[in-house]
C-alpha positions as CSV (number, residue, x, y, z in Angstrom):
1,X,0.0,0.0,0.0
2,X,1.2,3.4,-0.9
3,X,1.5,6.7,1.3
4,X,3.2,9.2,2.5
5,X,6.8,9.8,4.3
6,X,7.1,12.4,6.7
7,X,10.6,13.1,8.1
8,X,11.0,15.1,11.5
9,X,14.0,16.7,12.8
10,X,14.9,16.9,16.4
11,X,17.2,18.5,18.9
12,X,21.1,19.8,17.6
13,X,22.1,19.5,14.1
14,X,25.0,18.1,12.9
15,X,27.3,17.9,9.9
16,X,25.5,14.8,8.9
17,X,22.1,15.3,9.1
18,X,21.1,15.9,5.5
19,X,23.0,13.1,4.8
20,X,20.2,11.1,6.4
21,X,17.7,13.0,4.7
22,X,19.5,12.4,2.0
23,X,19.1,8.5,2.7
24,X,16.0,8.4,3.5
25,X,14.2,10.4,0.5
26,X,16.4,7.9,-1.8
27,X,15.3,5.0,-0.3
28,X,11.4,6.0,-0.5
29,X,12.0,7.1,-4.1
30,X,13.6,3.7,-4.9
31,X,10.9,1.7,-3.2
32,X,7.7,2.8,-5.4
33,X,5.5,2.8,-2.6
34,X,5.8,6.2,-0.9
35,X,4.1,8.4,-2.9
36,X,5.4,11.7,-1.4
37,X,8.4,12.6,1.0
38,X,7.4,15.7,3.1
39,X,9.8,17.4,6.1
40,X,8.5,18.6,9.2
41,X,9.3,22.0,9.1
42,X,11.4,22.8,12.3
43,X,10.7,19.6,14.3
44,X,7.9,17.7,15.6
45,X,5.4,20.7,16.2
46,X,5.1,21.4,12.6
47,X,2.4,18.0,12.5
48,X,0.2,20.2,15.1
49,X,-0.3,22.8,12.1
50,X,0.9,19.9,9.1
51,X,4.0,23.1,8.4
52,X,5.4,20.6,5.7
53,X,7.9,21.2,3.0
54,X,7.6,18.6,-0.3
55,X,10.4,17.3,-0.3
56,X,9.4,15.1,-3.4
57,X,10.0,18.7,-5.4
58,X,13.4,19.3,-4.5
59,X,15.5,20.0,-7.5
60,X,18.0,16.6,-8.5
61,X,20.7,19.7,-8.2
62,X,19.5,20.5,-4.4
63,X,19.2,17.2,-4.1
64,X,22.4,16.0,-4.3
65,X,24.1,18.5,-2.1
66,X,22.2,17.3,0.5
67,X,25.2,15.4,1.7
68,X,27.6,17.6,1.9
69,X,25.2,20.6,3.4
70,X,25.2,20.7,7.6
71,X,23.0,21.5,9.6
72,X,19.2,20.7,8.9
73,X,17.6,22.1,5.9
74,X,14.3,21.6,7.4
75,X,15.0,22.7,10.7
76,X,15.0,20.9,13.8
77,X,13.8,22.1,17.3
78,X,13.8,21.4,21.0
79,X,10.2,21.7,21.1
80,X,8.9,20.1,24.6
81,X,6.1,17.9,24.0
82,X,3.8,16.7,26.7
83,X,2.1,13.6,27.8
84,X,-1.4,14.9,26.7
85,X,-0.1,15.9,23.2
86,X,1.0,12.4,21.9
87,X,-2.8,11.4,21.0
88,X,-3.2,14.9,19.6
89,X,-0.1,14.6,16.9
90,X,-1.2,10.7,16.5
91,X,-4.5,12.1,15.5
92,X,-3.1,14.8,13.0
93,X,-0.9,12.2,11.5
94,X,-4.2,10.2,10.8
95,X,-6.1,13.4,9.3
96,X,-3.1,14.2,7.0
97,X,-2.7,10.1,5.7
98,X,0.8,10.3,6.7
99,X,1.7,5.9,6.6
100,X,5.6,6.5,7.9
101,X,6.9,9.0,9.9
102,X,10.6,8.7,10.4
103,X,12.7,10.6,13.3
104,X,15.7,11.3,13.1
105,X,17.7,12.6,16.7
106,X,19.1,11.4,19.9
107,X,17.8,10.8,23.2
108,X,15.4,12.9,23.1
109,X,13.8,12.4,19.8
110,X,14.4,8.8,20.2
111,X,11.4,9.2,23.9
112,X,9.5,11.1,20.9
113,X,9.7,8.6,18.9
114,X,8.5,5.5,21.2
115,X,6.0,7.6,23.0
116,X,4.6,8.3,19.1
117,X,4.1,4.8,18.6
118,X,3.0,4.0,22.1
119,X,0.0,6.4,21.0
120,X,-0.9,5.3,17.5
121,X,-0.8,1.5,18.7
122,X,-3.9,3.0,21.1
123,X,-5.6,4.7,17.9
124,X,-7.7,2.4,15.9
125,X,-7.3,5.4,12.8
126,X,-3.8,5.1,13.0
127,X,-3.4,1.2,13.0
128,X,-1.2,1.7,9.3
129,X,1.1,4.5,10.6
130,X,4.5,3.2,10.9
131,X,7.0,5.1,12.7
132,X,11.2,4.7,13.2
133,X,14.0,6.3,14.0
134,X,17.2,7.3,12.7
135,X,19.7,8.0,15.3
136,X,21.3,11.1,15.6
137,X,23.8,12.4,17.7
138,X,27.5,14.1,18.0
139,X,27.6,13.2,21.9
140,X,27.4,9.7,21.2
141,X,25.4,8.6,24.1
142,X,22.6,6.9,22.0
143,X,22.3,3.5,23.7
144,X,21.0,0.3,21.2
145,X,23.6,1.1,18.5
146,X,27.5,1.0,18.5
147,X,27.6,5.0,17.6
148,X,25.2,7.0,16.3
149,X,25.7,9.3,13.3
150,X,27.3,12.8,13.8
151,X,29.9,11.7,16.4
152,X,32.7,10.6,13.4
153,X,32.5,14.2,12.1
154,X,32.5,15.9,15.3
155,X,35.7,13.6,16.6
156,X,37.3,14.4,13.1
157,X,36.8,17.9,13.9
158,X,37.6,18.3,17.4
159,X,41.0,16.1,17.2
160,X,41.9,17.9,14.3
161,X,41.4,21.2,16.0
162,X,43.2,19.7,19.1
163,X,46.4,18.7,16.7
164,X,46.8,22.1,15.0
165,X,46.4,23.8,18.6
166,X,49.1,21.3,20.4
167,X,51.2,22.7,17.8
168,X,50.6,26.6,18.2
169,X,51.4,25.5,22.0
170,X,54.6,23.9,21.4
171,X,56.2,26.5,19.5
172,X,55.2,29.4,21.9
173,X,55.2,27.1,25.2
174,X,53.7,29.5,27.7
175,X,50.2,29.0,28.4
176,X,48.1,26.4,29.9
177,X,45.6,26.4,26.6
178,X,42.5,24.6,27.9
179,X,39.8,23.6,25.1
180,X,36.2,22.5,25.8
181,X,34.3,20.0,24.0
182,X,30.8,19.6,23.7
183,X,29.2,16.6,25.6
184,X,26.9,17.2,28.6
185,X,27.1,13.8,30.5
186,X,29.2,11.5,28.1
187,X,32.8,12.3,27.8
188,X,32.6,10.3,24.0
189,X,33.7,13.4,22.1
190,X,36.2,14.8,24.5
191,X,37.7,11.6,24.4
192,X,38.1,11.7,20.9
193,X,41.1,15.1,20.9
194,X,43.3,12.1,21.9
195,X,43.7,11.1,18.6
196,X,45.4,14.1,18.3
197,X,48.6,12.5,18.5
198,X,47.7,10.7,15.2
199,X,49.1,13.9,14.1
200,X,52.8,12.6,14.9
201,X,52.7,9.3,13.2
202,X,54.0,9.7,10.0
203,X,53.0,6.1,8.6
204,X,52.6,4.6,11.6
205,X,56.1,5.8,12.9
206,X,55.9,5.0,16.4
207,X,59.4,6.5,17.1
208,X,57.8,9.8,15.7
209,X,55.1,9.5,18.8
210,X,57.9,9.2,21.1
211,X,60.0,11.8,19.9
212,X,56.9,14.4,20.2
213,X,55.7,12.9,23.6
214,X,55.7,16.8,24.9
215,X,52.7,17.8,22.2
216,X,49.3,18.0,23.5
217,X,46.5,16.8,24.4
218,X,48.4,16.3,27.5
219,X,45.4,16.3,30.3
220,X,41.8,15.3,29.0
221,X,38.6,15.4,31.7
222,X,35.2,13.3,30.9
223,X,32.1,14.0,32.9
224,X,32.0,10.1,34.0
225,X,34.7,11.2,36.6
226,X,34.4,13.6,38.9
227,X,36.6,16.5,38.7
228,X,39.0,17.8,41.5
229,X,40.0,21.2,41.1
230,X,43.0,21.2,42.9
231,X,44.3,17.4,41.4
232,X,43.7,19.7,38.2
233,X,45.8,22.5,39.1
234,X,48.7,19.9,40.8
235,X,48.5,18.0,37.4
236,X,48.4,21.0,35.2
237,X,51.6,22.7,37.4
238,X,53.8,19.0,37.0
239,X,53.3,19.5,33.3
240,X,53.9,23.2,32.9
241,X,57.2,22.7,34.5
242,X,58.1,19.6,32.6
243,X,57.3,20.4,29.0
244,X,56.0,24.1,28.8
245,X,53.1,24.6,27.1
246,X,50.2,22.2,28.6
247,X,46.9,21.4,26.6
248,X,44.1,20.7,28.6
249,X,40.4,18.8,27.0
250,X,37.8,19.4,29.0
251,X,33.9,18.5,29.1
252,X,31.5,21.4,29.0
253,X,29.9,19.1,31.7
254,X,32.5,18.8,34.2
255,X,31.3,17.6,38.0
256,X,32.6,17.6,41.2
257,X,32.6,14.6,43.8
258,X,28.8,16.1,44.9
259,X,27.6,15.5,41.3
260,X,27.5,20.0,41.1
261,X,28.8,21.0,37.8
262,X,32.0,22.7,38.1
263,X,30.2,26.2,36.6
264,X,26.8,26.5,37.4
265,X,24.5,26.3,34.4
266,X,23.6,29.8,33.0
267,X,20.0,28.3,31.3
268,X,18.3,25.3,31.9
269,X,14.7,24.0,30.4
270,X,13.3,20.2,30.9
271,X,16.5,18.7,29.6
272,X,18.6,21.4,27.7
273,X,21.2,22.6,29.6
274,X,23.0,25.5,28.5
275,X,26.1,25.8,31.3
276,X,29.0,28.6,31.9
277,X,32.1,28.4,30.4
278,X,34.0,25.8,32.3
279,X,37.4,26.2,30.2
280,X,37.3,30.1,31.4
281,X,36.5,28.9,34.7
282,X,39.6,26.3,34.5
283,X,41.7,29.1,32.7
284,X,40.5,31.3,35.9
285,X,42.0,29.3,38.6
286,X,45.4,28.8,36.2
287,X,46.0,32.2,36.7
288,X,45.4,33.1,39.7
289,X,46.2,30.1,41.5
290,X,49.4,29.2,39.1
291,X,50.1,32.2,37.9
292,X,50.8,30.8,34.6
293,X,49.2,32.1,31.5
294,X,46.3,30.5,30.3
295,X,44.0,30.7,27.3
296,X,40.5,28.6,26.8
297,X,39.1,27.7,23.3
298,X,35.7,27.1,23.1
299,X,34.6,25.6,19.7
300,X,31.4,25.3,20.8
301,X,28.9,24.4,17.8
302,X,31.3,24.8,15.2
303,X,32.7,21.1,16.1
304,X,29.2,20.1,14.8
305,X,28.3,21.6,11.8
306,X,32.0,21.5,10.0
307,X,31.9,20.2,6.5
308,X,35.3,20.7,6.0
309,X,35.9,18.1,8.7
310,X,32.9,15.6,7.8
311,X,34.3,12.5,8.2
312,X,33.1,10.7,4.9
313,X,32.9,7.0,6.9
314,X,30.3,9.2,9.0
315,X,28.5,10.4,6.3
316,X,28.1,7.1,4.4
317,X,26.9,5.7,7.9
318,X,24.4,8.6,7.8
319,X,23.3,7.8,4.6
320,X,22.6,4.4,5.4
321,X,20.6,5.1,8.7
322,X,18.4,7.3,6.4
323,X,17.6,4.9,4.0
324,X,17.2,2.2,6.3
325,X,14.8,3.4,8.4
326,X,12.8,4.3,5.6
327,X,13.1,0.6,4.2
328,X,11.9,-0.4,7.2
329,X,8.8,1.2,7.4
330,X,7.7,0.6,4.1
331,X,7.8,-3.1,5.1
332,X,6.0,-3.0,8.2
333,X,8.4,-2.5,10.8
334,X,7.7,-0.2,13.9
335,X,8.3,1.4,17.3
336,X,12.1,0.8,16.1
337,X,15.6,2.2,15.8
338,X,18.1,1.9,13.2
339,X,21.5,1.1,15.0
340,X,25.2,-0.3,14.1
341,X,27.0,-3.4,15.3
342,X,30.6,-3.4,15.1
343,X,32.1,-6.4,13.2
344,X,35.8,-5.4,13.6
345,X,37.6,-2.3,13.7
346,X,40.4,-3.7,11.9
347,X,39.7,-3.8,9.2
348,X,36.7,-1.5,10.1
349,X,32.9,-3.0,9.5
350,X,29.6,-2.7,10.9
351,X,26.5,-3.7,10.1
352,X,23.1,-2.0,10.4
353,X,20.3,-3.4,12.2
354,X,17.1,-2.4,14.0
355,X,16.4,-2.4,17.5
356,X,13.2,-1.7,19.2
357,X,13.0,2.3,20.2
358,X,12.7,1.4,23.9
359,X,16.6,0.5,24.4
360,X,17.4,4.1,23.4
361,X,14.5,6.0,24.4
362,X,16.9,8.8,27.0
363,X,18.8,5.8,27.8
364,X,22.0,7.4,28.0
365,X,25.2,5.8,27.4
366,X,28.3,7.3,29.3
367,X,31.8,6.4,28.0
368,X,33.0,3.1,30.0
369,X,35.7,3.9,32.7
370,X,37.8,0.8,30.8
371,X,38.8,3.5,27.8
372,X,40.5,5.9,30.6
373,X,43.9,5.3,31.5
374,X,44.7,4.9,35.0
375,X,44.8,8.1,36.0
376,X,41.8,9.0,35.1
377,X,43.1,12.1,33.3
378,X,43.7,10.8,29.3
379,X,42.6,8.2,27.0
380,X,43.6,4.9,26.8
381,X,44.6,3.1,23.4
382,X,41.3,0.2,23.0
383,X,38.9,3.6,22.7
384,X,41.5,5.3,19.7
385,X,40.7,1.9,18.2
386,X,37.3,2.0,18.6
387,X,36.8,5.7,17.7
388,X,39.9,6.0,14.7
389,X,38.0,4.1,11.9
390,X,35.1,6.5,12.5
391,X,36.9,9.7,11.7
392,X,37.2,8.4,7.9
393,X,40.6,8.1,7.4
394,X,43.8,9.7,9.0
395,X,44.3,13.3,10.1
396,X,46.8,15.8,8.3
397,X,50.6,14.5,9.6
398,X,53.1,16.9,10.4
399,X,56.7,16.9,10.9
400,X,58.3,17.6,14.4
401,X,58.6,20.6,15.8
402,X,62.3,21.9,16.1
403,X,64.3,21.5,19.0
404,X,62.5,18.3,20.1
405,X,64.3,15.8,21.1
């Protein structure tokens, strides 16, 4: 039976997104029974009023840059819905024929998403509405799938970023130059500025990583360990003194032993958090405690919606999700999730598969303890070989920087 797709965007964009758009029209275009692809114009309150954009009229030109465009070019939201609004937006999916309604986001969006189908399996009018997910997120704490889509790019990005900067640092060694990634409760991202150091192996050279052992990321802090302000500040002194110029990763969610973020939040609503600026809180008590120089770097959402840094193994990945989760709604499926198993990492496969939407539905899934070193304060190798095949490919190698030796 024939119908129409309706695609919603929710929560932050990433530099993938449109890729699963991408996917996911494709797929319904390919499949001859969807007879029109509409988007939800900014997020899931747009079925309330049916906002819809045709996406069945896009231009083959437009089209095709979906891919390689970030962002959302439908728009996305953070729109709060309520308990008492899920029969209202299963009802208006019934009165505009919508068969499959995809959603593509995190946590979140994911709670939308089961809560959805929760609702129409209640509503004898909506007994032929099928509804799945596509999981989205650069925090990587989606649980039911190995990573979600976004996180490759943003880890490209952010240990790109983290190499160039380790190299500014070096060659004017006077600051403590502390950088803070994006990740709320899960210290997946933040982990990833560790492979950094990839920067240093010229073809696997591991002499070249010993040689440059002084480069940054030197100190890196996840939100899965509580942070001690002055262990910080003794650690951060020891490596001043040893090599120079220190570079500190930190989580935008940093928390002390009480579970009180380390900067109080400056906005908070249901579950978006917006907090202070814990690097120039960190770069604070540098100065004034150390007296040492310090600079914070705040990439903020630019480590999300970089193209130049899309990692293309993430937007393949992306691609697929899409057009899987369309494929399965057309044949039948619902109340699901498309997610990844890992098959290897060397050499790097995974497979997708569906999982039912209640494993991820704000289920969220901190980075395990096991990829820390033993210090708690850097990364340990099994994570870089879990997160370097995501990245798509290695970073930009440079040579050594003079008077190392």
């Amino acid at each position: 039976m024939s119908g129409t797709m309706l695609i919603v965007h929710g929560g932050a964009p990433t530099a993938v997104m449109n890729a699963s758009l991408y996917g996911a029209i494709r797929a319904a275009r390919e499949s001859g029974e969807v007879d029109r692809v509409l988007g939800a114009r900014h997020g899931a309150r747009a079925i309330f009023s049916g906002d819809y954009i045709d996406l069945s009229a896009m231009p083959e030109e437009e089209f095709e840059l979906l891919p390689r465009t970030p962002a959302s070019c439908i728009g996305t939201s953070r729109f709060p819905i309520e308990e008492e609004d899920y029969p209202r937006l299963v009802d208006a999916l019934a009165d505009q024929g919508i068969r499959y309604l995809l959603l593509n986001g995190g946590n979140g969006t994911m709670d939308t998403c089961g809560k959805l189908a929760r609702a129409a399996a209640r509503n004898p009018r909506a007994a032929g509405l099928r509804i799945v997910g596509i999981p989205k997120t650069i925090d990587n704490d989606l649980a039911g799938t190995d990573h979600a889509p976004g996180f490759g790019s943003a880890a490209r990005y952010l240990a790109a970023s983290v190499a160039e900067l380790a190299r500014d640092v070096a060659a004017l060694p006077i600051h403590v130059c502390i950088v803070e990634s994006m990740g709320r409760n899960a210290g997946w991202l933040t982990a990833a500025s560790a492979l950094a150091r990839d920067a240093s192996a010229l073809a696997g050279d591991v002499s070249a990583l010993a040689r440059d052992a002084a480069l940054g990321p030197h100190l890196i802090y996840v939100p899965e360990v509580p942070f001690d302000e002055e262990r910080f500040l003794d650690e951060a002194k020891a490596l001043y003194d040893r090599v120079g110029g220190v570079v500190v990763v930190a989580s935008e969610g940093l928390k002390d032993a009480q579970g009180k973020p380390i900067v109080p939040p400056v906005f908070q609503t249901g579950r978006s958090v917006y907090y202070g600026d814990a690097s120039a809180h960190l770069c604070a008590l540098v100065i004034k405690r150390l007296g040492i120089k310090a600079r914070s770097e705040k990439p903020g959402i630019l480590g999300r919606c970089s193209i130049a840094h899309q990692s293309p193994v993430d937007r393949d990945e992306a691609i697929l999700a899409g057009a899987e989760a369309a494929r399965a709604a057309i044949a039948g499926h619902t109340a699901a999730m498309v997610g990844f198993t890992r098959i290897s990492s060397k050499p790097y496969r995974v497979e997708p598969t569906l999982v039912p939407v209640e494993d991820a539905m704000l289920h969220e899934r901190s980075l395990p303890l096991g990829y820390l070193n033993a210090a708690r304060n850097g990364i340990d190798g099994s994570y870089l070989e879990w997160c370097r095949p995501l990245i798509g490919g290695p970073l930009a190698t440079f040579t050594s920087p003079v008077g190392r030796s």
